[in-house]
N, C-alpha and C positions, 0 to 999 in steps of 0.2 A: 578295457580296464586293467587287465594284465600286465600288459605292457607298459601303461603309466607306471605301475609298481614296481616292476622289473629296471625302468629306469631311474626312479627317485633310488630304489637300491644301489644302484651303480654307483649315482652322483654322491652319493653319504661315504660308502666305502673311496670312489677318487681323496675327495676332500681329507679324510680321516687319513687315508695316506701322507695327502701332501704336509698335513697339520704334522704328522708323525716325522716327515722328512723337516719340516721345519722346526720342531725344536729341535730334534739332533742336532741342526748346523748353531741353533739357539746355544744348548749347551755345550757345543764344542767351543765357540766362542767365547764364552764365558770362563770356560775351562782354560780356554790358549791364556787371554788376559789376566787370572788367576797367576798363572805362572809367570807372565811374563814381569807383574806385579812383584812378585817373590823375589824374580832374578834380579828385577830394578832394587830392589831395598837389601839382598845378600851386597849386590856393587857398591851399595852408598854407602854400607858396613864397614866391608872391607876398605872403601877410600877413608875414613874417619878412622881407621889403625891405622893406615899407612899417613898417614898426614901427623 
């Protein structure tokens, strides 16, 4: 009986990590695109003054 417990422990704690390592990459993505969004529309600014 122990041992079952011992293991459903493990397997909750694995998971919760991996969940944890997945949204980080979640919101670093999110983050990169944020920016990269910004850079795209400061370019398309600055081309409508210079045009």
């Amino acid at each position: 009986m122990m041992i079952i417990i011992v293991l459903l422990s493990i397997a909750c704690i694995v998971l919760l990590y991996y969940n944890y390592r997945l949204i980080n990459e979640v919101e670093t993505m999110k983050y990169n695109l944020i920016r990269a969004n910004k850079a795209v529309s400061k370019a398309v600014e600055q081309g409508y003054k210079v045009y």
